[in-house]
VOBAGU-411827 format. One line per 4 residues: number of its first residue (from 1); their letters; for each residue x, y, z of C-alpha. Coordinates in pm, 1 decimal, decimal comma. Example, Ala and Ser with C-alpha at 12.3 -4.5 7.8 and 13.67 -1.06 7.14 Angstrom:
BEGIN
1 = AS = 1230,0/-450,0/780,0  1367,0/-106,0/714,0
END
This chain:
BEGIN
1 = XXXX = -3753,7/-733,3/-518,3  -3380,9/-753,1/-444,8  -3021,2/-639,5/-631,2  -2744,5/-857,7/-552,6
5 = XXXX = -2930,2/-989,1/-271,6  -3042,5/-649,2/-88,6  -3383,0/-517,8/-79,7  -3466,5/-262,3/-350,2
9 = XXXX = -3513,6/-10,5/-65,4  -3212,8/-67,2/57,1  -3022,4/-53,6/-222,6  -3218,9/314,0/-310,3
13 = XXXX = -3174,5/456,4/34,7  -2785,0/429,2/-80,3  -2808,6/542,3/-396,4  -3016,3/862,2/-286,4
17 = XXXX = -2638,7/1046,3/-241,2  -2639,5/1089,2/-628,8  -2992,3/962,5/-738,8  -3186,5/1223,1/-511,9
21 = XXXX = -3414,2/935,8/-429,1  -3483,3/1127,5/-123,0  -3513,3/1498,8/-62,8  -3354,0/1510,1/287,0
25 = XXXX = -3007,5/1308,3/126,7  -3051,1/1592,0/-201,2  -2988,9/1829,4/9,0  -2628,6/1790,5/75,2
29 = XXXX = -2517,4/1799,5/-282,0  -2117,3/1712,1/-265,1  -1912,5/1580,6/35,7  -1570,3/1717,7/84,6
33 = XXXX = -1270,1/1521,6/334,2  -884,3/1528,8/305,1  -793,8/1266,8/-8,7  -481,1/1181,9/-158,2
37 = XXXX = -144,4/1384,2/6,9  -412,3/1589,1/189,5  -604,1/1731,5/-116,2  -964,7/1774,6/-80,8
41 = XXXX = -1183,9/1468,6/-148,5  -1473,7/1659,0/-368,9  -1778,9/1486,7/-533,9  -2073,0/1605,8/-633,5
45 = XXXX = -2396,9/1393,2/-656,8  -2385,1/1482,8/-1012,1  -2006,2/1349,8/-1058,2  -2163,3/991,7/-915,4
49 = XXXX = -2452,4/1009,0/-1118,0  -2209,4/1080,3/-1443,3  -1949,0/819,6/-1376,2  -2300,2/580,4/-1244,8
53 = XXXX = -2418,9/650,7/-1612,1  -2067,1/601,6/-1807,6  -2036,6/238,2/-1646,7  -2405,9/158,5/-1754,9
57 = XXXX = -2552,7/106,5/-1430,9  -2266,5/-75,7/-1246,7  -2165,5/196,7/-1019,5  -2339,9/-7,2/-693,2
61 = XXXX = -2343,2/68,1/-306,3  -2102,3/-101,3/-89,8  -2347,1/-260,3/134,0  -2244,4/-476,7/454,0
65 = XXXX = -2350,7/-859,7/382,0  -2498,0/-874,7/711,6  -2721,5/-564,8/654,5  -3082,7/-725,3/610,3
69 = XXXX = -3037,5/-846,5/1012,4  -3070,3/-507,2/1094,7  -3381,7/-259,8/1149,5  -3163,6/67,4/1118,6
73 = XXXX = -2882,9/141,9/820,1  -2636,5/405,3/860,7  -2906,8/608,5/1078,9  -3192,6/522,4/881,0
77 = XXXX = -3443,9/294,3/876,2  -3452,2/-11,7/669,4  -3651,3/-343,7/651,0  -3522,0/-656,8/779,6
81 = XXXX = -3511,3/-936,3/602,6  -3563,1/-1252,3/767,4  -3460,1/-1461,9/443,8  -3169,4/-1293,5/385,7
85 = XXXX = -3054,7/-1277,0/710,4  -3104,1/-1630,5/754,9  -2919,4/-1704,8/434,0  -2602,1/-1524,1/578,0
89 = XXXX = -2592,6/-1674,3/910,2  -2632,0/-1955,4/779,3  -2360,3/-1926,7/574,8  -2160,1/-1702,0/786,6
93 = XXXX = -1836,4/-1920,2/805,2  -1869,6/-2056,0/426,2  -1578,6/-1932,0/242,0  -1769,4/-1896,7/-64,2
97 = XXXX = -2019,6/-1717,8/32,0  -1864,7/-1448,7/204,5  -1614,9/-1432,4/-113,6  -1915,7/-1407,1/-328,9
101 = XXXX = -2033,4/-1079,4/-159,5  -1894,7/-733,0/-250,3  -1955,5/-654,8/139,5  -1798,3/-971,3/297,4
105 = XXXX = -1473,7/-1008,7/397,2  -1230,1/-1253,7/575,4  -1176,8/-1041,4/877,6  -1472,7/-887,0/1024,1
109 = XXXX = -1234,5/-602,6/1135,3  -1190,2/-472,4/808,2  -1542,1/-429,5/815,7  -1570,1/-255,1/1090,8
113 = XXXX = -1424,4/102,3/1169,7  -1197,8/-36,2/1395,9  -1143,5/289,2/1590,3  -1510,3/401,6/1661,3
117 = XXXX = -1727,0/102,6/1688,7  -1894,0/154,3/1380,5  -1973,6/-188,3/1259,6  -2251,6/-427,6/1081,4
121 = XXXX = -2160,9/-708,3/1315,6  -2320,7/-1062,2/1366,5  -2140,2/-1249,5/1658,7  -1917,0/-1481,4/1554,8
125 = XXXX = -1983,1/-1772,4/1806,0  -2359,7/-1741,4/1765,3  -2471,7/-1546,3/1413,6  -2791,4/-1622,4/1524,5
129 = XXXX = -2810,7/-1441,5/1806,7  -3068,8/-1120,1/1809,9  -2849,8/-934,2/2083,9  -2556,8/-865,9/1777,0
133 = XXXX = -2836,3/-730,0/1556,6  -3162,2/-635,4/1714,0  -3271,5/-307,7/1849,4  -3068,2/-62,1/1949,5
137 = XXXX = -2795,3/-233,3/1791,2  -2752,0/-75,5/1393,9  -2576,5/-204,2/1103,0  -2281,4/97,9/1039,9
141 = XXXX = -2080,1/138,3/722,0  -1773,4/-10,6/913,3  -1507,9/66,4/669,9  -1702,2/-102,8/384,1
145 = XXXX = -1657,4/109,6/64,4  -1929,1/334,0/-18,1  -1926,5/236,6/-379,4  -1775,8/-16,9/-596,6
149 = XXXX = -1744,2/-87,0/-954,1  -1813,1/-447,4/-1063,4  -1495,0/-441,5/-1323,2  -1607,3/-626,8/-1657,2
153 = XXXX = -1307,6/-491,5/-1798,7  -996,9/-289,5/-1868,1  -1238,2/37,1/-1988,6  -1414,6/12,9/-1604,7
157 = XXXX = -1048,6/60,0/-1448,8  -962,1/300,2/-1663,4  -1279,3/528,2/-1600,8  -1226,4/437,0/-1215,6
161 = XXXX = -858,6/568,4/-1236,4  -1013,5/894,9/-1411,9  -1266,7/946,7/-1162,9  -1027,0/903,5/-831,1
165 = XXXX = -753,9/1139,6/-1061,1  -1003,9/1422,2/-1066,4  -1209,0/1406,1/-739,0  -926,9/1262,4/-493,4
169 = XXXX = -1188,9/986,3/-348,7  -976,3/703,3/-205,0  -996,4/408,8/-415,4  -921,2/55,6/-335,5
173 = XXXX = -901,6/-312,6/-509,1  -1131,7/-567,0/-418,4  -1155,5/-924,1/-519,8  -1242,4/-1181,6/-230,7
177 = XXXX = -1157,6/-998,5/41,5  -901,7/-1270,0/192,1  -675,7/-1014,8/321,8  -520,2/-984,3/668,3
181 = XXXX = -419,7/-625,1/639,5  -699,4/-422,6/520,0  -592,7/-322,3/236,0  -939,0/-441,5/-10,2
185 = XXXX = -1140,2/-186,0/251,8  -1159,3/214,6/340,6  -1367,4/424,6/482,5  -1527,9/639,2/219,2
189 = XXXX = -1397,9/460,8/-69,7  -1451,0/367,3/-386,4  -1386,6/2,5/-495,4  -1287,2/-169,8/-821,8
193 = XXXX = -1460,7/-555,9/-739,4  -1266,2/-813,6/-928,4  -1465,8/-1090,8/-824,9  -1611,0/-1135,5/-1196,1
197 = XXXX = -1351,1/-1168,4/-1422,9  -1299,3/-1544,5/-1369,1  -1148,8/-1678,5/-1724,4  -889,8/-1949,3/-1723,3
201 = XXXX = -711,2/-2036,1/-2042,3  -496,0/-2349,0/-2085,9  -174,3/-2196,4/-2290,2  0,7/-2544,5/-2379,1
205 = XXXX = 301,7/-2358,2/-2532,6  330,3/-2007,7/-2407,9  535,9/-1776,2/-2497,1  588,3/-1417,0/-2299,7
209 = XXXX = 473,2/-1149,6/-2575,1  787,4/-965,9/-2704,5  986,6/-1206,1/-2574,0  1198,9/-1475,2/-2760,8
213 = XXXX = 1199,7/-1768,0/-2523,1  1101,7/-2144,6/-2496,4  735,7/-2215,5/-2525,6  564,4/-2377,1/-2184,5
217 = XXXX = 269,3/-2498,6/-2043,6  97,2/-2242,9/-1882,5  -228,7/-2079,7/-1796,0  -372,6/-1728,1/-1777,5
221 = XXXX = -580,4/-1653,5/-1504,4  -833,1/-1341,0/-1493,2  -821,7/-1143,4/-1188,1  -1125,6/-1284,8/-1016,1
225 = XXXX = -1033,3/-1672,1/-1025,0  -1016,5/-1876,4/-695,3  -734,0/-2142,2/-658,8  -1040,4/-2418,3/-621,5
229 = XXXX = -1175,5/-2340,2/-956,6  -825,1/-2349,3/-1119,8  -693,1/-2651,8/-943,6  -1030,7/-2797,0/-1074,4
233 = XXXX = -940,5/-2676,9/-1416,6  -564,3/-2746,8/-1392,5  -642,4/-3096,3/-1302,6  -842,9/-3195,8/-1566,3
237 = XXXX = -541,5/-3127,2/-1790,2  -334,7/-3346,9/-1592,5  -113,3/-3042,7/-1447,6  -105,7/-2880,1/-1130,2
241 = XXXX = -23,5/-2528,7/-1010,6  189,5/-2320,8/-726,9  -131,8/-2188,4/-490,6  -270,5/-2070,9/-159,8
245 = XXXX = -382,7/-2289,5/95,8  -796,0/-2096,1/107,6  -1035,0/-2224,7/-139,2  -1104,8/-1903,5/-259,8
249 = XXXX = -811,7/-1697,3/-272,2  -732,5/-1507,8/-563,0  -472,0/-1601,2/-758,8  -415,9/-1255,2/-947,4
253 = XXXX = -392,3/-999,9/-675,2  -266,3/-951,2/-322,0  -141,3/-1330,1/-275,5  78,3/-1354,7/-614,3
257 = XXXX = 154,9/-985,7/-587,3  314,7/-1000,2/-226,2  522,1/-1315,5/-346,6  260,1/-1616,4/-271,6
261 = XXXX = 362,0/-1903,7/-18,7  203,1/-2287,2/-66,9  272,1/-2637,1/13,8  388,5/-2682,2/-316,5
265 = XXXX = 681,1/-2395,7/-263,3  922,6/-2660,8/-85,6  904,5/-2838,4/-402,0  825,8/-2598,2/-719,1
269 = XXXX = 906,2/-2266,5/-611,7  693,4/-1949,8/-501,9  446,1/-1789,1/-690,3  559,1/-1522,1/-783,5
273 = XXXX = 893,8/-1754,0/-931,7  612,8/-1832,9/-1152,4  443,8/-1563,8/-1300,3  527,3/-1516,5/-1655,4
277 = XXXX = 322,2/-1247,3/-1761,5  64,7/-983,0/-1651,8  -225,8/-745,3/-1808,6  -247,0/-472,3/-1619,1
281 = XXXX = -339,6/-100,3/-1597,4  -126,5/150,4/-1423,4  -231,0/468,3/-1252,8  -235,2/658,4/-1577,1
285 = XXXX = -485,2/426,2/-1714,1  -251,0/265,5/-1983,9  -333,0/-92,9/-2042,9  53,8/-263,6/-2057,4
289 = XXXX = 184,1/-617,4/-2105,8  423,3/-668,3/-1817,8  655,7/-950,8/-1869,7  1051,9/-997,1/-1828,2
293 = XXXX = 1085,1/-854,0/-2191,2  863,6/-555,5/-2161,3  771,0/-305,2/-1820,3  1038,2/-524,0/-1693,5
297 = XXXX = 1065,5/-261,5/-1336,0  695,1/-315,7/-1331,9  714,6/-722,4/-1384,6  1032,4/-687,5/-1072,7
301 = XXXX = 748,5/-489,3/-871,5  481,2/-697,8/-960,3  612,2/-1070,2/-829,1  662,7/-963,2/-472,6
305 = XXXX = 617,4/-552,3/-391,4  257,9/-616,1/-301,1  -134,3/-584,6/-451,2  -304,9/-253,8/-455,6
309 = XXXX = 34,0/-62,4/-510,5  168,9/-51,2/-834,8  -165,7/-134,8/-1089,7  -427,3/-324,7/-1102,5
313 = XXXX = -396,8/-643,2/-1261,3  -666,6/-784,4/-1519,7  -479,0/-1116,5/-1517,8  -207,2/-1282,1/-1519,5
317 = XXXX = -1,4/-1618,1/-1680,5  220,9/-1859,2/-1421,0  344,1/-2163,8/-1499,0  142,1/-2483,2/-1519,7
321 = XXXX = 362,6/-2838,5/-1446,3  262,2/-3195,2/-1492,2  72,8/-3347,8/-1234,4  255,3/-3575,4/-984,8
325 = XXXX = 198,2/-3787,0/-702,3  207,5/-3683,4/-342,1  346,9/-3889,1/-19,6  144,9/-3737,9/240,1
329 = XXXX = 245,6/-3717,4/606,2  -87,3/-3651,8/858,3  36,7/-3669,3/1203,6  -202,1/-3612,4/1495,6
333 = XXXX = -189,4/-3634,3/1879,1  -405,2/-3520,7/2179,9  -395,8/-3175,0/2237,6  -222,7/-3091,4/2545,6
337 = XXXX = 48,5/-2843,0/2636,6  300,9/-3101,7/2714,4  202,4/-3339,0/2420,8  247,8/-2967,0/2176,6
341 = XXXX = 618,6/-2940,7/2348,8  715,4/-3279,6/2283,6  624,2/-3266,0/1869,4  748,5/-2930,2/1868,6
345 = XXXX = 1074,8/-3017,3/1963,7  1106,2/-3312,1/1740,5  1003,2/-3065,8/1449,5  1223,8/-2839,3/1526,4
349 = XXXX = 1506,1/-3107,2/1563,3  1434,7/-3213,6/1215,4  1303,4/-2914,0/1046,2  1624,1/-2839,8/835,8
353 = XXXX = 1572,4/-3147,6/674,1  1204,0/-3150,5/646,8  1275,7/-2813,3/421,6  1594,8/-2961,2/239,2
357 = XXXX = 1394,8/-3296,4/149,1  1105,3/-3043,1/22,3  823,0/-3122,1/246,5  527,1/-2880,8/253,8
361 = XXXX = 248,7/-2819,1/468,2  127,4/-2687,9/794,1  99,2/-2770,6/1238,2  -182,6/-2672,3/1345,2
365 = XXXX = -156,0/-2649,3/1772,6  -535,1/-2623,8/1792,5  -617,4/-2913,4/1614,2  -334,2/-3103,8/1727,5
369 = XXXX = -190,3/-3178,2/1376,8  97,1/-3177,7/1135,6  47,9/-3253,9/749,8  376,7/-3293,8/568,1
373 = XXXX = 344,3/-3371,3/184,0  662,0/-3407,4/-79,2  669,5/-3531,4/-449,0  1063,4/-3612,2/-406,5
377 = XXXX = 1093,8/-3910,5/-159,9  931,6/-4277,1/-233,4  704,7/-4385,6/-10,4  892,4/-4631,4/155,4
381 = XXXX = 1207,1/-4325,0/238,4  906,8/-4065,5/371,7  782,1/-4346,0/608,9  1169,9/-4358,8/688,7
385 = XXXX = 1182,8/-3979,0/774,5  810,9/-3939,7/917,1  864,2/-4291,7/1120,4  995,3/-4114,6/1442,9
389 = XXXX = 674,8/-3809,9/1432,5  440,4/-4122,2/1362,4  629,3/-4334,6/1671,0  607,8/-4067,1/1933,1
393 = XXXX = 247,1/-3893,4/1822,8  158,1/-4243,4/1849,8  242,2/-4312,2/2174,9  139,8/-3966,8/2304,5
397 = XXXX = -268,7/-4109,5/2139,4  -290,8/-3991,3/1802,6  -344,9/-4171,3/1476,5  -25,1/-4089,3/1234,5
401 = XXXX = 73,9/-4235,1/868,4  216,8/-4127,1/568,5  -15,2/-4216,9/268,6  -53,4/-4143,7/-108,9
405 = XXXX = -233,7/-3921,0/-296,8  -273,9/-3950,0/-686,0  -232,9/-3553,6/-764,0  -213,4/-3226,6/-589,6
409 = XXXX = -590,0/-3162,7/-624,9  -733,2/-3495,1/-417,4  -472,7/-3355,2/-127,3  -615,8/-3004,5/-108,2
413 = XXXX = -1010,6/-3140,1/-93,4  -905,4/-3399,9/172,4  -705,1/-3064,2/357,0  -1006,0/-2819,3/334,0
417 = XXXX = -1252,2/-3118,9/408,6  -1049,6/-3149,1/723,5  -934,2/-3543,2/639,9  -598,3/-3445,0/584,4
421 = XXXX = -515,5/-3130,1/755,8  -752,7/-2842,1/771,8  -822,3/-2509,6/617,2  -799,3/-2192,8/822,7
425 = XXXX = -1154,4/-2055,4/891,2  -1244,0/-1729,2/825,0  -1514,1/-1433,8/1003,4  -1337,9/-1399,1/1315,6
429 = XXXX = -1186,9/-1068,1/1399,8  -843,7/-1101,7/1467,1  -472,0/-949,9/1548,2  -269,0/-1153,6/1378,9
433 = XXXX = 135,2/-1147,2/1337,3  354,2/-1319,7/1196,5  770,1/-1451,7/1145,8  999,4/-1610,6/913,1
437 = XXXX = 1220,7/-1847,3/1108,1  1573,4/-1878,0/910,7  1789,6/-2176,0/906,2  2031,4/-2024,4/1078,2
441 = XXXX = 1843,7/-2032,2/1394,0  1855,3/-2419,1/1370,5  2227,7/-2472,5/1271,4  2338,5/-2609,2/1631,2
445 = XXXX = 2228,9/-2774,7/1955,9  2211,5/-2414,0/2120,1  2013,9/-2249,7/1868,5  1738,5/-2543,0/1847,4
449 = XXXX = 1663,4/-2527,5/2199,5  1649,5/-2169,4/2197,2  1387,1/-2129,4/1900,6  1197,6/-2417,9/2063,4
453 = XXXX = 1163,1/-2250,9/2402,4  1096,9/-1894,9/2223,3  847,6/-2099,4/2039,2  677,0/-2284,3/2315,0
457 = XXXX = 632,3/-1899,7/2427,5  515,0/-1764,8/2141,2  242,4/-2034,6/2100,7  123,6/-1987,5/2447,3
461 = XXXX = 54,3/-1621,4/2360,6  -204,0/-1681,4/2080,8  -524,9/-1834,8/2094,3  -477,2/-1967,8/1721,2
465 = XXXX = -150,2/-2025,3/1579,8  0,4/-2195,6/1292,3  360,1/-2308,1/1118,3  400,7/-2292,4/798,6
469 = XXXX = 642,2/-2510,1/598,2  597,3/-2338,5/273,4  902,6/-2152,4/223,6  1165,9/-2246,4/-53,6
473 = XXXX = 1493,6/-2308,6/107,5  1481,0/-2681,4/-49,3  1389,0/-2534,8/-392,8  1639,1/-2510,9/-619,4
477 = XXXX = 1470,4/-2376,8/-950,1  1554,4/-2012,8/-888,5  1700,9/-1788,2/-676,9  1396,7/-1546,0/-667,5
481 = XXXX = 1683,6/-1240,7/-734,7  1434,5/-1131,2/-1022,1  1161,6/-1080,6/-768,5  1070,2/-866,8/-536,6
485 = XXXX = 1018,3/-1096,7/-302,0  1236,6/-1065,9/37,7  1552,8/-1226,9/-0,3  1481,9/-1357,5/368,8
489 = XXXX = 1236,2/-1620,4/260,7  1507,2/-1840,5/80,5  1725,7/-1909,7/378,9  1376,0/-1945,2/621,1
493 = XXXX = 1299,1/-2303,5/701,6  901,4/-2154,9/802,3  677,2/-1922,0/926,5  488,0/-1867,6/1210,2
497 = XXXX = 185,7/-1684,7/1293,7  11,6/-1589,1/1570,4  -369,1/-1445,7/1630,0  -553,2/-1293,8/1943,8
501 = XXXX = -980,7/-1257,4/1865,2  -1203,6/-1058,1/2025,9  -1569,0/-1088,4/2049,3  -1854,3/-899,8/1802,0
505 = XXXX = -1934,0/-663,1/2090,6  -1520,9/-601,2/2171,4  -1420,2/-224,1/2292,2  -1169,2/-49,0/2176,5
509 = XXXX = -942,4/-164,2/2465,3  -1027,0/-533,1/2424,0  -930,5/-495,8/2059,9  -592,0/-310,1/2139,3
513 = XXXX = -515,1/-551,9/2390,1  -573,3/-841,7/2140,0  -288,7/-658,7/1945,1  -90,8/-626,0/2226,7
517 = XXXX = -116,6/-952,6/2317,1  6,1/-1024,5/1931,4  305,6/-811,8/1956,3  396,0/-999,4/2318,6
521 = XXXX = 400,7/-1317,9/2141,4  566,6/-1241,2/1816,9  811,7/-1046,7/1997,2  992,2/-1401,4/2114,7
525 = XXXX = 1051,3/-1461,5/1784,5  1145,4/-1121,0/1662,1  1418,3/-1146,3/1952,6  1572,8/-1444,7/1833,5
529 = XXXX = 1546,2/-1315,9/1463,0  1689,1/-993,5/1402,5  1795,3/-1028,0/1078,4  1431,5/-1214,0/973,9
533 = XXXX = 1138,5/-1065,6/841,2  774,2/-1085,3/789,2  559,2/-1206,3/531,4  362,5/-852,8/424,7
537 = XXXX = 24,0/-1088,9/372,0  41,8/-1203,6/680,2  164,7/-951,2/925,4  139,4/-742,4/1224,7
541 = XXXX = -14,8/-414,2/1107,5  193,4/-269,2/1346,0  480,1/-441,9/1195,4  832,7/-227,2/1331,7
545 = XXXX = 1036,4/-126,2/1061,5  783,2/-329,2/795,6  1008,2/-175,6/495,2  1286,9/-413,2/570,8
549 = XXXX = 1061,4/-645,2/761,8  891,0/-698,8/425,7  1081,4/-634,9/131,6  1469,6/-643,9/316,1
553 = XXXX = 1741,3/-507,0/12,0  1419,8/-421,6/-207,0  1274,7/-178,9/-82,6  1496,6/123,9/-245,0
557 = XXXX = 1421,1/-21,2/-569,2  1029,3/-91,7/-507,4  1025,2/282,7/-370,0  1190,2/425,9/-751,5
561 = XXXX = 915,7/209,4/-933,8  624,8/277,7/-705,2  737,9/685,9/-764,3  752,3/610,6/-1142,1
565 = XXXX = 402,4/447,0/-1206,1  251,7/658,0/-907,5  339,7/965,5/-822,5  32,7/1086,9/-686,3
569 = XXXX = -37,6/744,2/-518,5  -364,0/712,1/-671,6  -341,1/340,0/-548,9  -228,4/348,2/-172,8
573 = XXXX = -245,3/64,9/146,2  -134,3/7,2/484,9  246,2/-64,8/476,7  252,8/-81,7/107,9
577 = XXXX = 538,3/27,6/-80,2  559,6/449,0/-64,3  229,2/455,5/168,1  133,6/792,6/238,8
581 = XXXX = 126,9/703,9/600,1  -91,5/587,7/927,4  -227,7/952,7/916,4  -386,0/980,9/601,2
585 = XXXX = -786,0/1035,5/677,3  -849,0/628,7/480,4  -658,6/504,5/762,2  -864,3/605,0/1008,9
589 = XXX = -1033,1/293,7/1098,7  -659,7/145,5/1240,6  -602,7/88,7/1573,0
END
């Protein structure tokens, strides 16, 4: 028989640390490691056993996906399972199926333990192959939680909160596990998964609670929604919503939290612009309505200070807008070095006015591809602007045009079907950093060729790298100075980022020198930008002075509400607001 798709002796060989399934696991009865500020992590079997029995049966082991490859489980013995393995190499690179799974994540790095090897690894450019997961290789904990609560419900994070309070275990948010920092995973941990709370409810004339302002469309989201399943929803209303550019990204936590880019920001704003409400619990385990008109410091913190920092959100209301029509720019040309050079160059030529006219989208190196799409200009005016990308890509070989698409929702299947565009893939352990490029940087002849040659340099020091055109310089809807969000990303005309891989059977060294290589190639950027910033979703983990790299003029005030909703920093992350730092025992699976 299996639980959540593990074998039932699995899942009882992990539930022997409070179940006493087996004598030899009894016989340590409580486990005791530095916790929060350094105070001792202490709990018993019997404390997991009464918090197992307050949720009903929902406390559940934090089990690697690609456990049933294996033979051997954290040092013991288990039985493979050739069906289950199959199923998840078969479905290694699906998005939704590694969502769907409390232990899958984007990364495989934030699987792993990072700094000792431990890991549960398939490899990446084979999951079939029996050398990843055959004898004497073993599936490891990695930095998978140990536990995690499948959250039905406000009364789950408020017993979670209780239980972390009293026994100092580390405790961290999980909903997909799209995150490029971390911050979902720790060694030791206990998790609140919330994957499962997936209503959406159309609000045609919403008002903030407590509030006295115009009614407008809306829709409130619970914490485990995907932006496919609410552009799905959204579009059967005939309205369309600010998202991310991943299938299944959540819409409540991390991305909305830490301020939210899309395609759509040129044009409608950024997400967290439009958030109108949240339902969230704090630290103390109060259930509060957070809106501009009530926990007002906590709705500031909340729409750009980061997930996992300041409560944990239930769900949350943004703004809904009618649906429009999209002229779509797809630009492609053989992928050479010198072809690259040549489209970068007229990009960055025009990219002041590709932000101004509020274009959105993404070039893609590896692919050899731009996509560009606005609701502002007629079709026959973007053909006018696009005309000299679609001229030269063109003649360089490629197949370019500017096309229409009805509403935002046939764009994003053509993008992650890889038609128009294509969507990032996910498994592959990475280094990835990360830059905003400001306008400033492209106000004369001088400063154009410089950001194209510390570009061209960049790009040549990644193996993947992207630019995104989703900031809002062209939008003109708000000035984001009731966010949190860095002020940085309102005079940026894009962002860049930059990854290094390594392989499934990577050292330590090759996996510091894939960061090293990351720093190298941001580092042309970072030169060029010293006033910029980084996007804290999408960063360097070894981002240099990430406070005003992330949050710029904010952080002062982030750092007063943090200390007022957390002063024991029951909810902590890597370079989240007030962190306790790289040396606190959860972080010891960095690098």
């Amino acid at each position: 028989p299996f639980v959540g798709g593990f074998s039932l002796a699995t899942i009882l060989l992990v539930f022997s640390h409070f179940s006493g399934v087996r004598s030899d696991d009894a016989a340590s009865s409580s486990s005791v490691s530095p916790g929060y500020f350094g105070q001792p992590v202490s709990s018993t079997q019997a404390d997991w056993a009464a918090l197992n029995s307050t949720l009903k049966g929902r406390l559940l082991p934090g089990i690697p996906w690609t456990e049933p490859c294996f033979t051997t489980y954290n040092g013991k013995n288990v039985t493979q399972d050739l069906a289950k393995c199959g199923f998840v190499q078969e479905n290694f690179f699906d998005h939704f199926a590694r969502s769907d799974a409390f232990g899958g994540y984007t990364l495989q790095n934030y699987e792993e333990c990072m700094a000792t090897g431990d890991q549960c690894a398939l490899d990446w450019t084979n999951p079939a192959n029996p050398l990843a997961f055959s004898p004497p290789q073993t599936c490891k904990q990695g930095s998978i939680p140990d536990y995690f609560i499948d959250v039905q419900g406000e009364d789950d994070v408020v017993v979670a909160l209780e239980f972390v309070s009293k026994s100092n275990v580390p405790l961290v948010i999980k909903n997909t596990g799209h995150d490029f920092k971390g911050r979902s995973s720790a060694p030791g941990s206990l998790a609140l998964w919330m994957h499962n709370l997936k209503n959406i409810t159309h609000e045609p004339k919403f008002i903030p609670e407590g509030c006295h302002l115009p009614s407008q469309q809306a829709l409130t989201l619970g914490a485990g929604t995907q932006w496919q399943e609410i552009y799905e929803f959204a579009n059967t209303l005939g309205l369309e919503v600010v998202g991310g550019a991943d299938q299944t990204v959540g819409a409540v936590g991390g991305w909305v939290q830490g301020g939210g880019h899309s395609s759509l920001t040129p044009m409608l704003g950024m997400g967290a612009d439009r958030v109108l409400q949240y339902k969230v619990v704090t630290p103390d385990g109060i259930l509060r309505t957070v809106n501009s008109c009530q926990n007002s410091d906590l709705f500031f913190a909340l729409r750009g200070g980061g997930g996992g920092t300041f409560a944990v959100a239930l769900e949350a209301t943004i703004m809904a807008s009618p649906s429009q029509t999209f002229r779509v720019a797809n630009i492609n040309w053989p992928i050479t070095d010198d072809n690259l050079r040549q489209v970068l160059a007229m990009v960055v030529e025009n990219a002041t006015t590709i932000a101004t006219q509020g274009w959105g989208g993404y070039l893609t190196p590896t692919i050899g591809n731009l996509v560009l799409m606005s609701n502002k200009l007629s079709m026959e005016d973007a053909q006018k602007m696009m005309q000299p990308l679609i001229t030269l890509t063109t003649e360089l070989g490629g197949v370019s045009n500017v096309t229409e698409f009805p509403n935002y929702l046939e764009w994003f299947n053509a993008y992650t079907n890889g038609i128009s565009g294509s969507q990032d893939g996910v498994a592959v352990p990475n280094a990835l950093t990360s830059r905003l490029i400001p306008q400033k940087n492209h106000a004369t002849a001088a400063g154009r060729a410089e950001t194209l040659n510390a570009l061209t340099n960049a790009l040549e020091n990644a193996e993947f790298s992207q630019i995104h055109f989703t900031t809002p310089f062209g939008f003109k809807g708000s000035d984001g100075k009731d966010t949190s969000v860095n002020p940085i990303w309102r005079s940026s005309l894009y962002q860049v980022i930059l990854v290094n891989i390594w392989e499934y059977n990577a050292t330590i060294a090759d996996k510091q020198a894939a960061y090293a290589q990351g720093t190298k190639a941001v580092n042309f950027l970072r030169d060029i930008t010293p006033d910029s910033g980084a996007y804290l979703n999408e960063s360097d983990i070894h981002e240099p002075n990430h406070e005003v790299s992330f949050w710029g003029t904010n952080y002062a005030r982030l750092l007063q509400i943090k200390d007022k909703y957390d002063p024991r920093r029951i909810l902590d992350c890597w370079h989240c607001v007030g962190w306790k730092g790289a040396a606190s025992p959860r972080y010891r699976c960095y690098i």
